[in-house]
N, C-alpha and C positions, 0 to 999 in steps of 0.2 A: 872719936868715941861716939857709936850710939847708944841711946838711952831709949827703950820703948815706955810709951806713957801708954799708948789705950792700939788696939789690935782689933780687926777683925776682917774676913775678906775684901768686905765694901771698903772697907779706911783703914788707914794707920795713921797713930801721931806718934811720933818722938824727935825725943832733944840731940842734937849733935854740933862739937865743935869744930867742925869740917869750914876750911873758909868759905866766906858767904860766895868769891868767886868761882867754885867749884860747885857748890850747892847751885848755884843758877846757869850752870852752863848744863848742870843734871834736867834740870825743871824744863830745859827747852827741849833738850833732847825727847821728853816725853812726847809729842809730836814727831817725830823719827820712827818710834815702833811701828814695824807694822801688825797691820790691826783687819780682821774682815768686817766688811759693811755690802750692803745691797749695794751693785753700780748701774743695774737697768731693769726695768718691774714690764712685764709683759703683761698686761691687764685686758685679758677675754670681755671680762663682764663688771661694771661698775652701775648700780642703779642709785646708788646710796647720793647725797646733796652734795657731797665733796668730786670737783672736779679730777680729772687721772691725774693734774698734774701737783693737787695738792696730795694725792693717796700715797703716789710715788718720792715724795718729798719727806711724808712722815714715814713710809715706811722705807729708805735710805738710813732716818736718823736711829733706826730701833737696832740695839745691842746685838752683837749677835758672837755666839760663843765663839772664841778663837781655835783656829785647826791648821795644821801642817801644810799649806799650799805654797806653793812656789807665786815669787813677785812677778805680776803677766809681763816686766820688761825680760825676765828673766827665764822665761817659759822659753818651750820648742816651740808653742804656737804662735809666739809673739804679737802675745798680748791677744788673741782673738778671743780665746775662751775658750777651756778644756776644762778635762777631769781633774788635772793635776795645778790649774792654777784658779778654778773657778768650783764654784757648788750651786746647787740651788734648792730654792724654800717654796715650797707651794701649799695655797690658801682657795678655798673654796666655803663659802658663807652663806646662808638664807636667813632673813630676819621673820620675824622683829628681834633682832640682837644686837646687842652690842660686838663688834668685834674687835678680838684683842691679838696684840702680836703672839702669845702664844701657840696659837693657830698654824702658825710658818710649819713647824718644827714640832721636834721632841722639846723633852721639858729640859735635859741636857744642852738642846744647840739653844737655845732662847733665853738667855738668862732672867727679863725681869716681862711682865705683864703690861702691856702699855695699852689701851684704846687708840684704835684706827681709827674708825667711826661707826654710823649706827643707822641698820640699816631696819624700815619699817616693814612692815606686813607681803610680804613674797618679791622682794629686795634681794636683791643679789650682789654678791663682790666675789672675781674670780681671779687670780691671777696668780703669776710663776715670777719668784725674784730670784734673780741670779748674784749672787756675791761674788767679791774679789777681795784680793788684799792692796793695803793701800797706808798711807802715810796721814798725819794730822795737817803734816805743814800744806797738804796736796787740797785734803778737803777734811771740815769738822767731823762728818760723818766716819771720819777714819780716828776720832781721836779717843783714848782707853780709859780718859777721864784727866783730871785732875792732881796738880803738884804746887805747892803754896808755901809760902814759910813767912815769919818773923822772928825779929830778937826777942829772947827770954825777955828781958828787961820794960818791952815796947808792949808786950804781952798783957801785963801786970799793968799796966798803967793806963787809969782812967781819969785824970786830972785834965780838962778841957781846956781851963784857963791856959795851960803852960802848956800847948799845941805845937805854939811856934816858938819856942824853946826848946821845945823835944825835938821838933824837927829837925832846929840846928845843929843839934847836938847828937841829932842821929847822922846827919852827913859830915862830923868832923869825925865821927869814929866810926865810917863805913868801912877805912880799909885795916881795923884794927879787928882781933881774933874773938869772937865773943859766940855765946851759946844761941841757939837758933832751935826756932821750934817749926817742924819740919810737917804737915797733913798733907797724906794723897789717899784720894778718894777715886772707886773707880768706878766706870759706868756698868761692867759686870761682863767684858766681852775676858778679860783678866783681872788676878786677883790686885791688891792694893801693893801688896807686897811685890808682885812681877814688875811692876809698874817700875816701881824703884830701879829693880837690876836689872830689867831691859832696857831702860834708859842709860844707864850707866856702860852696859856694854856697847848701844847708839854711838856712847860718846868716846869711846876707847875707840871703834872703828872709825871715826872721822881722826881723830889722833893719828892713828895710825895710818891712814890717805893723807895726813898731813905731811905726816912726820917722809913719807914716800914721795912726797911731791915735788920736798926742796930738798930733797939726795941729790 
């Protein structure tokens, strides 16, 4: 049974009595989705104080809305870089400004406003980022955010002194059935809610490679 306590695209929280073994093999699987992120920044022009290889670093880690591409292992072009398993975001900047990742894109492919850097008085920043799709467990810059839980019980409880009483008592009844309060939060490439059941179908498809493997 799920229970939602509080909704919205960035987070969801709710309660469920799903075993905690099952809830944590969900949480990892979040890392499995795939996810698009910049994989290589061609940068023309950089005047700005930040060297290419810190621009290139921060702009990897910037959200970027998720689209229909194929995984480049799984491409005709194996893995080089096409239409169909690649995309690209181009930026072109003159200061004195601050620049920000919504710059890349439309305000659709770019979900949240982050600062690059800042560039002074006829400063330049120029460059083309190419995306791909890619996995969390591969690299962070692939990961869709966020999966966390705790016990209802453990929740509610702020008694300091009895720490290590709770503790124990949380590992004698780890493997017993109890309600679980469930936050995933997302970085905004997918919603909070995708999160959930795209992990959970992650995990049905490794089941199933399992369950194939020792036929």
């Amino acid at each position: 049974m799920i229970k939602t306590i509080n909704k919205s695209d960035e987070r969801i929280v709710f309660s469920t009595d799903m075993p905690i073994e099952l809830l944590n093999a969900i949480r990892r699987n979040v890392n499995h989705i795939p996810i698009l992120a910049t994989d290589t920044l061609e940068i023309s022009k950089n005047d700005s104080a930040l060297y290419d290889e810190i621009i290139a670093h921060r702009v990897g880690l910037i959200p970027l809305k998720n689209v229909e591409l194929k995984m480049p292992e799984d491409c005709d072009c194996d893995g080089k870089g096409c239409g169909k398993c690649s995309t690209k975001f181009k930026l072109k900047s003159k200061g004195p400004c601050i620049v920000y990742s919504d710059e890349m894109g439309k305000k659709d492919e770019i979900p949240s406003k982050m600062p690059i850097t800042i560039l002074d008085k006829n400063q330049e920043l120029e460059f083309v980022a190419v995306a791909k799709m890619g996995r969390g467990v591969e690299h962070a810059k692939f990961s869709p955010g966020l999966l966390y839980y705790k016990y209802a019980g453990d929740a509610e409880s702020t008694d300091v002194k009895e720490d290590d009483e709770n503790f124990r008592k949380l590992i004698e009844s780890s493997n017993k059935e109890k309600e679980s309060i469930v936050t995933i939060e997302s970085w905004g490439q997918i919603k909070a809610k995708e999160i959930f059941i795209c992990a959970v179908e992650e995990l049905n498809k490794s089941a199933r490679l399992l369950i194939k493997s020792v036929k």
